[in-house]
N, CA, C and O atoms as a GROMACS GRO file, in nm:
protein
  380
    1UNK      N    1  10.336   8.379   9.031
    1UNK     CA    2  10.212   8.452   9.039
    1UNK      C    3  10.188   8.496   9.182
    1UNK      O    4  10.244   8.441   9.276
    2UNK      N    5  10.073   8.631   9.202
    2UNK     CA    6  10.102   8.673   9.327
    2UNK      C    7   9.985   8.645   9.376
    2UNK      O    8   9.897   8.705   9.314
    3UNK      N    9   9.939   8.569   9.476
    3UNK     CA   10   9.819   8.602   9.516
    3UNK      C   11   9.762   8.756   9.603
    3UNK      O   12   9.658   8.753   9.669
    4UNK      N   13   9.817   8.842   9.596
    4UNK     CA   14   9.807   8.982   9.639
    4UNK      C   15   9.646   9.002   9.536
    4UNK      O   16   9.641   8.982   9.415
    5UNK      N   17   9.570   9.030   9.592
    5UNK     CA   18   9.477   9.096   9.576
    5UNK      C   19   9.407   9.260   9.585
    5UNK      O   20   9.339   9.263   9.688
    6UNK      N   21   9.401   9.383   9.521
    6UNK     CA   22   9.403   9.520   9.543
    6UNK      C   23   9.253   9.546   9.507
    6UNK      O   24   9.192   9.529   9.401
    7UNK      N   25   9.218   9.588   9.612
    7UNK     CA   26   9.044   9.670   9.565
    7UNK      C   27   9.099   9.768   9.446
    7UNK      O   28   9.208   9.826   9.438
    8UNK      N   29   8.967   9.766   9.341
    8UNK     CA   30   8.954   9.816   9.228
    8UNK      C   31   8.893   9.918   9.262
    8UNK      O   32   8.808   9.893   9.348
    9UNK      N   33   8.899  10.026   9.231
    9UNK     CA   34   8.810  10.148   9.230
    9UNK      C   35   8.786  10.208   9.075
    9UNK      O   36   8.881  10.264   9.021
   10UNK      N   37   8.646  10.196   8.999
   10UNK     CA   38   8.625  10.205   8.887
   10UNK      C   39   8.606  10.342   8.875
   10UNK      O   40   8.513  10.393   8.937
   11UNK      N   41   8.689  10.422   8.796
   11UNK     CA   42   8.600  10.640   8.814
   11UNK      C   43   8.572  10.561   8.656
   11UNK      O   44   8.622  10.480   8.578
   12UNK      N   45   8.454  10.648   8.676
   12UNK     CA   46   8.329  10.667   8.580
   12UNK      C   47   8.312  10.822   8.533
   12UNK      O   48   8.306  10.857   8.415
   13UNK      N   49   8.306  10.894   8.624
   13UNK     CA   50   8.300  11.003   8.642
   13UNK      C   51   8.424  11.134   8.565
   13UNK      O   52   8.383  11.243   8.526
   14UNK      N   53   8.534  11.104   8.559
   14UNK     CA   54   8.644  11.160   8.482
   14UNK      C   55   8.715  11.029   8.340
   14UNK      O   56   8.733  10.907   8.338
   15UNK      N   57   8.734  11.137   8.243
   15UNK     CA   58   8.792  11.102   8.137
   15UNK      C   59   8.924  11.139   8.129
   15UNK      O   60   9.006  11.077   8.061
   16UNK      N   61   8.958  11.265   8.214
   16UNK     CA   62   9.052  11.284   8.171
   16UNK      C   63   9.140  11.285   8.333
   16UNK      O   64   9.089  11.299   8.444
   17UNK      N   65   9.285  11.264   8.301
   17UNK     CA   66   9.403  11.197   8.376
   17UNK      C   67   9.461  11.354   8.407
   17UNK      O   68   9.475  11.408   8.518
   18UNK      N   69   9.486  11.402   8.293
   18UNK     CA   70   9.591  11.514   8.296
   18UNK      C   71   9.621  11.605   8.420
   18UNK      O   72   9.726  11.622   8.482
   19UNK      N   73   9.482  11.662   8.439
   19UNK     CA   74   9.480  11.698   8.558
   19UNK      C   75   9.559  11.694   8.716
   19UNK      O   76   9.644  11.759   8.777
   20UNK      N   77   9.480  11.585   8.737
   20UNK     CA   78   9.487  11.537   8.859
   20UNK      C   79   9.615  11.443   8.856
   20UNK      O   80   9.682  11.452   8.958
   21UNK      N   81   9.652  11.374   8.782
   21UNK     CA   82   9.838  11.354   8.722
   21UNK      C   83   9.960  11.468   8.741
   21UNK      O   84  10.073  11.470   8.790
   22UNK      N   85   9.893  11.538   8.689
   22UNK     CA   86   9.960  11.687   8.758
   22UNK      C   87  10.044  11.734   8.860
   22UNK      O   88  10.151  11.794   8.848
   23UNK      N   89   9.970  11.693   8.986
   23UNK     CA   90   9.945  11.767   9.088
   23UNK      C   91  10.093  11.664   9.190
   23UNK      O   92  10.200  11.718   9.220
   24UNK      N   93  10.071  11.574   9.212
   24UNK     CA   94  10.187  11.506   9.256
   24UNK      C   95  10.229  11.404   9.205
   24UNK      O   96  10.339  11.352   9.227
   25UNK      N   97  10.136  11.361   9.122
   25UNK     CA   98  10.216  11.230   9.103
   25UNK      C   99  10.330  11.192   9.061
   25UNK      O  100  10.402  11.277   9.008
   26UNK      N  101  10.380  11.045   9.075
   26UNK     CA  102  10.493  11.046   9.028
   26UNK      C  103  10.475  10.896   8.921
   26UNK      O  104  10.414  10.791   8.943
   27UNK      N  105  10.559  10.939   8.798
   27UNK     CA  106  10.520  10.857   8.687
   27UNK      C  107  10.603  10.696   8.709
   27UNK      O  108  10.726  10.692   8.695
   28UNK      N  109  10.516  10.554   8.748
   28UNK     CA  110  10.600  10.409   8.768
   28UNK      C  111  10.619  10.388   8.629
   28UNK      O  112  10.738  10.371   8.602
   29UNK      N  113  10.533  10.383   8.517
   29UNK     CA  114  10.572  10.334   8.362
   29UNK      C  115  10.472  10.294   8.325
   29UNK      O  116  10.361  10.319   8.371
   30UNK      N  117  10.509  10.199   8.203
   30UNK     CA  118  10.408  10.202   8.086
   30UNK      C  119  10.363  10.003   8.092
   30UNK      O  120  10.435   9.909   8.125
   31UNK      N  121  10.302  10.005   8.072
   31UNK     CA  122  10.242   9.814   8.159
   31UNK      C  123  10.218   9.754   7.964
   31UNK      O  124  10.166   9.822   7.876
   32UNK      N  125  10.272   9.623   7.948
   32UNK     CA  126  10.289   9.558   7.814
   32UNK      C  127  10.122   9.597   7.751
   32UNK      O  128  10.127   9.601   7.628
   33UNK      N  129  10.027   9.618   7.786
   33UNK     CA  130   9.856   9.644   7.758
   33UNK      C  131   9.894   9.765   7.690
   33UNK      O  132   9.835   9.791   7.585
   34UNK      N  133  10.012   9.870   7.746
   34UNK     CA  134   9.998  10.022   7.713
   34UNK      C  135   9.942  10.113   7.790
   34UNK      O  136   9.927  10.228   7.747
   35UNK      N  137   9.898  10.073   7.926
   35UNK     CA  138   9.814  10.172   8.002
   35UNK      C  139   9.965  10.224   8.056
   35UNK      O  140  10.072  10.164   8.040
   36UNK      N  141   9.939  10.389   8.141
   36UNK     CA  142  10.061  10.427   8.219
   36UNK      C  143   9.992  10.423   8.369
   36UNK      O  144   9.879  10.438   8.418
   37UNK      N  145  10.136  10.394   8.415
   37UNK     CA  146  10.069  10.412   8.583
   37UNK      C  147  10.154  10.486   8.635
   37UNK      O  148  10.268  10.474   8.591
   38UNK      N  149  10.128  10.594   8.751
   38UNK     CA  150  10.115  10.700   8.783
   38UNK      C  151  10.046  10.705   8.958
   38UNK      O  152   9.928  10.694   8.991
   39UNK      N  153  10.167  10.727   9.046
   39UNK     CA  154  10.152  10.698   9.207
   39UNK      C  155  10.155  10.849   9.229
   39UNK      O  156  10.208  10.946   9.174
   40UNK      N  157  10.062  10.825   9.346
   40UNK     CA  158  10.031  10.913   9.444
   40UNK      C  159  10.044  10.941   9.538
   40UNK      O  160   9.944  10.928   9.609
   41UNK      N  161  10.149  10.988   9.593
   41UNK     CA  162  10.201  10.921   9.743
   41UNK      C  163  10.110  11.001   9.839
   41UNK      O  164  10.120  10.969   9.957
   42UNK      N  165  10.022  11.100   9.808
   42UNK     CA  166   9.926  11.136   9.956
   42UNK      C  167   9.848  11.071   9.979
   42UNK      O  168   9.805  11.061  10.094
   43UNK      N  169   9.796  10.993   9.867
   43UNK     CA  170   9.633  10.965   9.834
   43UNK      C  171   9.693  10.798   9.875
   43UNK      O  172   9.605  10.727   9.924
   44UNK      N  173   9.791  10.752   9.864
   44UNK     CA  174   9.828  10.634   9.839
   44UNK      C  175   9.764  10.527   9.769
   44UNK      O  176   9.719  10.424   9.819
   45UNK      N  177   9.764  10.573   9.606
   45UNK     CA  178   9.676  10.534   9.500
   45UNK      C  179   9.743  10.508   9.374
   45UNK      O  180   9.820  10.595   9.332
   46UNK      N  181   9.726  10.409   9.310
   46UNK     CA  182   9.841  10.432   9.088
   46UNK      C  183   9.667  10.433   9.049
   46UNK      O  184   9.568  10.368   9.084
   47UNK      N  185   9.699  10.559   8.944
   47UNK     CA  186   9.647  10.584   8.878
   47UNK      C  187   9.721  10.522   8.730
   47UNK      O  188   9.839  10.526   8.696
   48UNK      N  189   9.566  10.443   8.637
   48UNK     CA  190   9.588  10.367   8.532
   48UNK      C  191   9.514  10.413   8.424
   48UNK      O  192   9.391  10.423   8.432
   49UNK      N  193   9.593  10.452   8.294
   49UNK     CA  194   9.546  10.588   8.223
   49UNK      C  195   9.597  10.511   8.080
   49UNK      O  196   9.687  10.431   8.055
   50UNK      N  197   9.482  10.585   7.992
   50UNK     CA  198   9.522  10.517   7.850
   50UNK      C  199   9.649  10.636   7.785
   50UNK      O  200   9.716  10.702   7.865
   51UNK      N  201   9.662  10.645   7.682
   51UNK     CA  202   9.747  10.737   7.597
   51UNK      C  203   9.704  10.886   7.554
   51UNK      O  204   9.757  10.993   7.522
   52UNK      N  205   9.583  10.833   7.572
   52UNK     CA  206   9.474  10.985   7.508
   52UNK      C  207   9.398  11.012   7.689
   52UNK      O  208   9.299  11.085   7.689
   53UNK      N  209   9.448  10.953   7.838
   53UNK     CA  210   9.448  11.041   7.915
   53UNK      C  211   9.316  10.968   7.970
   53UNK      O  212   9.275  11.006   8.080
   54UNK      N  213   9.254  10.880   7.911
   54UNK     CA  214   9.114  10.807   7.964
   54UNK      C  215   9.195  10.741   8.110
   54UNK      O  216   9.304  10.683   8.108
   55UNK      N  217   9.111  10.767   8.230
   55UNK     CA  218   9.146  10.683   8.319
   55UNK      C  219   9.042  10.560   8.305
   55UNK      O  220   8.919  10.563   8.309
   56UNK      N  221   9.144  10.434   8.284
   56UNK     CA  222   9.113  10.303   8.333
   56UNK      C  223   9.066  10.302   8.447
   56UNK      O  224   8.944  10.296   8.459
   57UNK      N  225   9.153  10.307   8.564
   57UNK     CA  226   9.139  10.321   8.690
   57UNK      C  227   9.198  10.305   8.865
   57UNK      O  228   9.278  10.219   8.901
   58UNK      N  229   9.172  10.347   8.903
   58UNK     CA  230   9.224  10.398   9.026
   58UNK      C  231   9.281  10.295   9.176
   58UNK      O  232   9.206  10.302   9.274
   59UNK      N  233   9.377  10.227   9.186
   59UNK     CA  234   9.365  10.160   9.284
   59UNK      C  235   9.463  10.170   9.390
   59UNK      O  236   9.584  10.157   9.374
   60UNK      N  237   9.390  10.199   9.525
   60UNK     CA  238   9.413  10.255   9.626
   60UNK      C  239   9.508  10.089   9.696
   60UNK      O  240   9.483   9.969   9.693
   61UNK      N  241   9.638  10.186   9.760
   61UNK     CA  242   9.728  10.128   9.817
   61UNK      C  243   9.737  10.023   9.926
   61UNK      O  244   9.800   9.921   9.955
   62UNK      N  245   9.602  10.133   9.986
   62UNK     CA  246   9.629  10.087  10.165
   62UNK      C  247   9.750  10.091  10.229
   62UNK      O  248   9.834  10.179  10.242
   63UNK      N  249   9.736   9.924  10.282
   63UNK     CA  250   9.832   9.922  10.378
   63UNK      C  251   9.993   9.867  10.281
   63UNK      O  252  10.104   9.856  10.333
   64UNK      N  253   9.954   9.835  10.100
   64UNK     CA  254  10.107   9.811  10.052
   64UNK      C  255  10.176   9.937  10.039
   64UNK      O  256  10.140  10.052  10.062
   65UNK      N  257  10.289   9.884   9.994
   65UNK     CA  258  10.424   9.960   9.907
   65UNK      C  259  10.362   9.958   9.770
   65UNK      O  260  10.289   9.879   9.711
   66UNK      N  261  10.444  10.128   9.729
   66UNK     CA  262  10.463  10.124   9.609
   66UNK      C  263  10.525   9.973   9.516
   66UNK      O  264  10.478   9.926   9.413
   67UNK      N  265  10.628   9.932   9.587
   67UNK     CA  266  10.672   9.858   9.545
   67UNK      C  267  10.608   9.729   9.529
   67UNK      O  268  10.608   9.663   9.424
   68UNK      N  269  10.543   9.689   9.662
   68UNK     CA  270  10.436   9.579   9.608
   68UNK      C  271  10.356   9.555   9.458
   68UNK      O  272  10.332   9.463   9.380
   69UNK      N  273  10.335   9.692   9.471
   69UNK     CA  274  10.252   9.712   9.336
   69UNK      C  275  10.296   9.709   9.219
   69UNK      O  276  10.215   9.680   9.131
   70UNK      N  277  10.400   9.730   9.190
   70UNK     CA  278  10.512   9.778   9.100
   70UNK      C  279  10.575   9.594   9.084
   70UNK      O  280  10.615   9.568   8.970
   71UNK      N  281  10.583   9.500   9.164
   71UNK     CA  282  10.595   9.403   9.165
   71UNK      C  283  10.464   9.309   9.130
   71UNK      O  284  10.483   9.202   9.072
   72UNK      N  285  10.342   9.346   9.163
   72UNK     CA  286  10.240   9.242   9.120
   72UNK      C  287  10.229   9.306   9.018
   72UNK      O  288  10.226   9.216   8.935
   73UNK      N  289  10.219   9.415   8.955
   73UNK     CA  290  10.194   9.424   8.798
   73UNK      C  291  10.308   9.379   8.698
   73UNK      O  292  10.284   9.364   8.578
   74UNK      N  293  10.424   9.358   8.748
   74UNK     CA  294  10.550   9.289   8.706
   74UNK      C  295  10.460   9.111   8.686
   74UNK      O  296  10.421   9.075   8.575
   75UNK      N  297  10.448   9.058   8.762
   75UNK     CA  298  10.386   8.952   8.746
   75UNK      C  299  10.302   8.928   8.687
   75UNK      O  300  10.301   8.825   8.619
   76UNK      N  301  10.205   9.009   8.688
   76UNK     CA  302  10.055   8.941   8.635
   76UNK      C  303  10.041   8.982   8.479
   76UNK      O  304   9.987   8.912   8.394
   77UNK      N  305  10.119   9.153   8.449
   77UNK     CA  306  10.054   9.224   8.304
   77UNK      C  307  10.218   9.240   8.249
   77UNK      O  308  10.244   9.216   8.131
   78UNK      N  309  10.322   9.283   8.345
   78UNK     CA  310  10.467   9.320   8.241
   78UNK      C  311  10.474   9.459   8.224
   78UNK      O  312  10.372   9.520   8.191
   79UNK      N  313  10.598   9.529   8.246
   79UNK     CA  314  10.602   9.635   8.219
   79UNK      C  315  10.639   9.683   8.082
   79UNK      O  316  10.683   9.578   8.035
   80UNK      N  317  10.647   9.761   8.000
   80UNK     CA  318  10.704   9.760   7.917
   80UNK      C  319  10.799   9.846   7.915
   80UNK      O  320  10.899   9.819   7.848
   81UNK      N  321  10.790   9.993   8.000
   81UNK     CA  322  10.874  10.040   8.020
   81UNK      C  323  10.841  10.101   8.168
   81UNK      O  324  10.733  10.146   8.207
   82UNK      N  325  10.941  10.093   8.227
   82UNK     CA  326  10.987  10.100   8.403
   82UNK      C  327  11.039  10.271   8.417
   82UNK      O  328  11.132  10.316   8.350
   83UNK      N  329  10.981  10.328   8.488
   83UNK     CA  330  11.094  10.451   8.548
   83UNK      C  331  11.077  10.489   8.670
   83UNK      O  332  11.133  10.591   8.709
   84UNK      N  333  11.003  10.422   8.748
   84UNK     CA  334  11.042  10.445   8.914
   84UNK      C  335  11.102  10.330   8.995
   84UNK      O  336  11.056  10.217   8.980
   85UNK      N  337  11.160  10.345   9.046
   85UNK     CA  338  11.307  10.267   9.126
   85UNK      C  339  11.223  10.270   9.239
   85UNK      O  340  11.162  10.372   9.272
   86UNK      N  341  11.212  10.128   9.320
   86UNK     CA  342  11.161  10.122   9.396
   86UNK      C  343  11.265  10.067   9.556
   86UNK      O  344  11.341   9.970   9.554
   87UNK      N  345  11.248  10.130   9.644
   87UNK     CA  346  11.344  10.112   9.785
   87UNK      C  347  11.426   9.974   9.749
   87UNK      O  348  11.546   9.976   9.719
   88UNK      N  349  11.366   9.885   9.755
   88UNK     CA  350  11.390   9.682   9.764
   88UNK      C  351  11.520   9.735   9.632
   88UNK      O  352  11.637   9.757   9.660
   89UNK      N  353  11.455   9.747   9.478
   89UNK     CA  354  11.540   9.752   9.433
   89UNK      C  355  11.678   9.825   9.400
   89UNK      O  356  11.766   9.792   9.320
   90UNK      N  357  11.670   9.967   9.511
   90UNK     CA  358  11.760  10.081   9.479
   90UNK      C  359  11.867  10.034   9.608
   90UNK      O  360  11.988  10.053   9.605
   91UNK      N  361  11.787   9.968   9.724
   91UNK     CA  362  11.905   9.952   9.816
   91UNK      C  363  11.970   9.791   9.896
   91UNK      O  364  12.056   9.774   9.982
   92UNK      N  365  11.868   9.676   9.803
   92UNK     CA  366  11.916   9.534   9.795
   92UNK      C  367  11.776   9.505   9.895
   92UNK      O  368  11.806   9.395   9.941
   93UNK      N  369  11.715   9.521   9.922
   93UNK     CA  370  11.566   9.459  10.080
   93UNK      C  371  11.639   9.498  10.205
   93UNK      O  372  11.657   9.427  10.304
   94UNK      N  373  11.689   9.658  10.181
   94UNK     CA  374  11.728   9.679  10.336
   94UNK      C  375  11.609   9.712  10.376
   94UNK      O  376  11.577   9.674  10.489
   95UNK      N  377  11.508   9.795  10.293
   95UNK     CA  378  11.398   9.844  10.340
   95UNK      C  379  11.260   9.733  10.306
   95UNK      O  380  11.147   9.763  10.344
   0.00000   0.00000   0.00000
């Protein structure tokens, strides 16, 4: 278990993902719950989205890695299905 802790940012305000999914993101996968998550590398943010496009919600990076993140949701929820390759795992923890 990780003790990594990530501020939550709740949008209230949008229902829909599609959009703003769009624009750069890049798709990490699908989490055992069924939500998809969906990185942002300007904003440095995964966006967490139901099937029908409802954003769950938004949580900003800071100072981690993609990969951090991609690793505490490995721990805590499970992926169910994976499609972004993250540095640690594409080149052994050179990076």
């Amino acid at each position: 278990m990780s003790s990594t802790q990530y501020p939550i940012e709740k949008v209230v305000e949008s229902r829909d993902c599609t959009v703003a999914a769009s624009r750069a993101h890049k798709p990490i996968g699908i989490d055992t719950e069924g939500y998809f998550h969906h990185y942002d590398p300007f904003k440095r943010q995964v966006w967490r989205f139901d099937a029908h496009g409802d954003i769950e919600r938004i949580t900003p990076l800071k100072d981690y890695s993609v990969g951090t993140y991609v690793g505490f949701v490995d721990s805590q929820i499970g992926w169910d299905n994976r499609v972004l390759i993250t540095a640690h795992e594409l080149f052994g923890g050179v990076f």
